[in-house]
C-alpha positions in Angstrom: 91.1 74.8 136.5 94.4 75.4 134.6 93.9 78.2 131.8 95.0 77.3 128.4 97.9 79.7 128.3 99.1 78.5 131.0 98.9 74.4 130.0 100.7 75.4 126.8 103.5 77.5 128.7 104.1 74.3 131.0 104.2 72.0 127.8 107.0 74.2 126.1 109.9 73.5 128.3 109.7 69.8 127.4 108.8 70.4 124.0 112.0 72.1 123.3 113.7 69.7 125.4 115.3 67.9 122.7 116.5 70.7 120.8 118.5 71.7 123.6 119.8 68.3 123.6 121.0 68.3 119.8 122.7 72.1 120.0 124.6 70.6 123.0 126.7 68.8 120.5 130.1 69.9 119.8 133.5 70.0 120.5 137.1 70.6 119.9 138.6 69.8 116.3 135.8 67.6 115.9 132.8 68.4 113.3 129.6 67.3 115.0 126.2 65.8 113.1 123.7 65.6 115.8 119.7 64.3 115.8 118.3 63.1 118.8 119.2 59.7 119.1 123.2 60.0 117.2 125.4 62.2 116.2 128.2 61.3 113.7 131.5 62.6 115.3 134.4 63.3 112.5 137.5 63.7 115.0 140.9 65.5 113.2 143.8 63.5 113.5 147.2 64.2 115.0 145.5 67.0 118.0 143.0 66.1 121.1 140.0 65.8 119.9 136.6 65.7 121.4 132.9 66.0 121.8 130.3 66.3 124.0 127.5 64.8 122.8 124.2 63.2 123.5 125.1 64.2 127.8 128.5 62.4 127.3 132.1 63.1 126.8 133.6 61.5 123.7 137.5 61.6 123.2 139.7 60.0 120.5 142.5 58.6 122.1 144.8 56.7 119.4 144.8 54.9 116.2 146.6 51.6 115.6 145.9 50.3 112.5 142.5 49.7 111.4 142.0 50.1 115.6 140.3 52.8 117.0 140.8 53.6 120.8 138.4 56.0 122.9 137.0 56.9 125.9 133.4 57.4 126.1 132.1 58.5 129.2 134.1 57.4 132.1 135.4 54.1 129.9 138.1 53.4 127.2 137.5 50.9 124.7 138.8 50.2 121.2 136.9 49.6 118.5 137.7 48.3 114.8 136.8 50.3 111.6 133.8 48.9 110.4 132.4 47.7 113.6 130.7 49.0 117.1 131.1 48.0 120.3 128.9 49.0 123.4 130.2 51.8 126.0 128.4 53.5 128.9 124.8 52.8 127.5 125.9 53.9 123.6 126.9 52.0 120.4 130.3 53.1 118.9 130.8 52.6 115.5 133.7 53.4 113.7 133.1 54.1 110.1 136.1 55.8 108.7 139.5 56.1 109.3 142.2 58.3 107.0 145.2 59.5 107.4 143.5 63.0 108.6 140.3 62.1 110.5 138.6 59.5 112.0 134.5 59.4 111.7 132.2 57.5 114.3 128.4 57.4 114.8 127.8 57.2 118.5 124.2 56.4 119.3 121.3 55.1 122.2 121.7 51.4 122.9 118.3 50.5 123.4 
């Protein structure tokens, strides 16, 4: 029979599982907003900027217009302000773009 220390020790890794996964978030010239199923990346303009987030890698590549361009994960796609497309198992939503940062919610598909 297991004791009940014991039970309670072998349930705390998992329960603090996902707040491991949300203090993962961050990156460089990028402010992060994390929870456990999104995080809202605002990327500065004009530098690299990233963030790794939610186990993935997400990287603003260029800005044409009212067109976004990333790479998420392992894949590039681009993306218009105001709407998401689909990328290694996320949504990418671009909400904002200005003349000094660009601000998309990246979140589970599914």
């Amino acid at each position: 029979m297991i004791s009940p220390v014991r039970r309670k020790l072998a349930v705390l890794p998992l329960v603090l599982l996902p707040f491991a996964t949300v203090a993962a978030c961050g990156g460089e010239n990028t402010k992060t907003d994390c929870n456990l199923n999104a995080c809202t990346i605002t990327f500065d303009r004009g530098v690299d900027a990233s963030a790794s987030i939610l186990g993935i890698k997400a990287e603003l590549v260029s800005v044409q217009g009212d067109n976004v361009t990333m790479k998420v994960g392992n894949q590039q796609i681009t993306v218009p302000v105001g709407e998401a497309e689909q990328s290694e198992g996320f949504n990418v939503q671009v909400q904002s773009v200005t003349k000094d940062n660009v601000v998309v919610k990246i979140s589970n598909s599914g």
